[in-house]
C-alpha positions in Angstrom: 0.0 0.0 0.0 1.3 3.5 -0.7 0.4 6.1 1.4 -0.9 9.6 -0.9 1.5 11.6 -1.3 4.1 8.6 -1.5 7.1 10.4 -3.9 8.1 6.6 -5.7 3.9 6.8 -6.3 3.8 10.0 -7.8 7.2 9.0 -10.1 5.1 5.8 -10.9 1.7 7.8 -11.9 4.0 10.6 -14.3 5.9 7.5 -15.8 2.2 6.1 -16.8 1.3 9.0 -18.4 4.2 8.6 -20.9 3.1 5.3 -21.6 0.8 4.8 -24.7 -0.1 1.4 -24.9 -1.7 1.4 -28.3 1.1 2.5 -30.1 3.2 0.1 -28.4 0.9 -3.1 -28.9 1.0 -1.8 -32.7 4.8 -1.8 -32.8 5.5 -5.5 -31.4 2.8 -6.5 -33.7 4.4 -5.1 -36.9 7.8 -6.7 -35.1 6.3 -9.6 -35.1 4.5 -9.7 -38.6 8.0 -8.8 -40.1 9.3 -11.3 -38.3 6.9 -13.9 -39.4 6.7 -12.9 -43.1 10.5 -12.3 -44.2 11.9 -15.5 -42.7 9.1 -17.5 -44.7 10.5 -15.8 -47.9 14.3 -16.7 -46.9 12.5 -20.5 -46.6 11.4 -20.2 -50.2 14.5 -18.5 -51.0 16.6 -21.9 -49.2 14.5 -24.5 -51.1 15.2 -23.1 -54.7 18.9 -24.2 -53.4 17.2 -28.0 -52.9 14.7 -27.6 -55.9 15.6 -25.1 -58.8 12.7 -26.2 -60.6 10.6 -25.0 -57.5 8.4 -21.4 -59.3 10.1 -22.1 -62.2 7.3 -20.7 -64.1 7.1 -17.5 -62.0 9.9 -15.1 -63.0 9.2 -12.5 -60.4 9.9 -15.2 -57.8 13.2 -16.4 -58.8 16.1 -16.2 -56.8 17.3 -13.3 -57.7 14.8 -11.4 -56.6 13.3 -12.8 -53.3 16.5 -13.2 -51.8 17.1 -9.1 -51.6 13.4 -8.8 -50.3 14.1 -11.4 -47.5 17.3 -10.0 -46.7 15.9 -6.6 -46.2 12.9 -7.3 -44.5 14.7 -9.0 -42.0 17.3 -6.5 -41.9 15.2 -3.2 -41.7 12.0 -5.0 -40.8 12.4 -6.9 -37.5 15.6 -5.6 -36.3 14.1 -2.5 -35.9 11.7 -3.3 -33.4 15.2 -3.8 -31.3 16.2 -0.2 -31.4 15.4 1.3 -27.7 16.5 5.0 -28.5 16.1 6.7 -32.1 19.3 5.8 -34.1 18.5 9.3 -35.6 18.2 11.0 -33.1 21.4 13.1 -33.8 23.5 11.9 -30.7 26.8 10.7 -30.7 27.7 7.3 -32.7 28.6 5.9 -29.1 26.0 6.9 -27.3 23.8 4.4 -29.5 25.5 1.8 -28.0 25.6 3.2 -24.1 22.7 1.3 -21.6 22.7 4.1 -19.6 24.2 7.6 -19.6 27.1 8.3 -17.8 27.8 8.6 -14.1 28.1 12.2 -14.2 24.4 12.7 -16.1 23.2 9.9 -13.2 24.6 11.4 -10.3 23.2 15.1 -11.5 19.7 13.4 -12.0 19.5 11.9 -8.5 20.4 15.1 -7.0 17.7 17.3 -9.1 15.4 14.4 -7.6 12.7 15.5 -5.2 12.6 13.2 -2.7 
């Protein structure tokens, strides 16, 4: 039970407000239809290796061209759903690859804290 007025409660209520869950059920759900469509292709794209003669009446699914369109889709599709931060966000390069900011920015934010 948290009493009102409780500081971690009020952190808790202003952290839900930033949280839309519609837009976040829509992106795990595009994730996970790129992830479910793009891998099929690079199947189709792995059996012409067993087959050739698998659509070998259907030029616009040779080889040649699904393999680019399962490579992407994987690629930009569902490995995009992984990014936490905006890659273009116009930080640093290295801070892409930080899990948190650094000590400094840490220590400042606990202090500016109202507790």
């Amino acid at each position: 039970m948290t009493a009102a007025g409780d500081p971690r409660a009020e952190a808790a209520a202003r952290n839900d407000e930033l949280i839309h869950p519609a837009l976040i059920r829509a992106w795990l759900a595009w994730g996970l239809g790129w992830l479910l469509i793009f891998p099929t292709i690079g199947a189709i794209v792995a059996a012409q290796f067993n087959h050739p003669e698998l659509l070998d009446g259907v030029p616009w699914l040779s080889f040649g061209r699904l393999r680019p369109i399962h490579v992407n889709g994987v690629i930009w599709g569902a490995f995009s759903t992984l990014f936490i931060v905006n890659p273009l966000s116009g930080q640093a390069l290295m801070s892409l690859f930080s899990t948190h900011p650094p000590l400094e920015q840490r220590v400042a934010r606990l202090r500016a804290m109202k507790i």
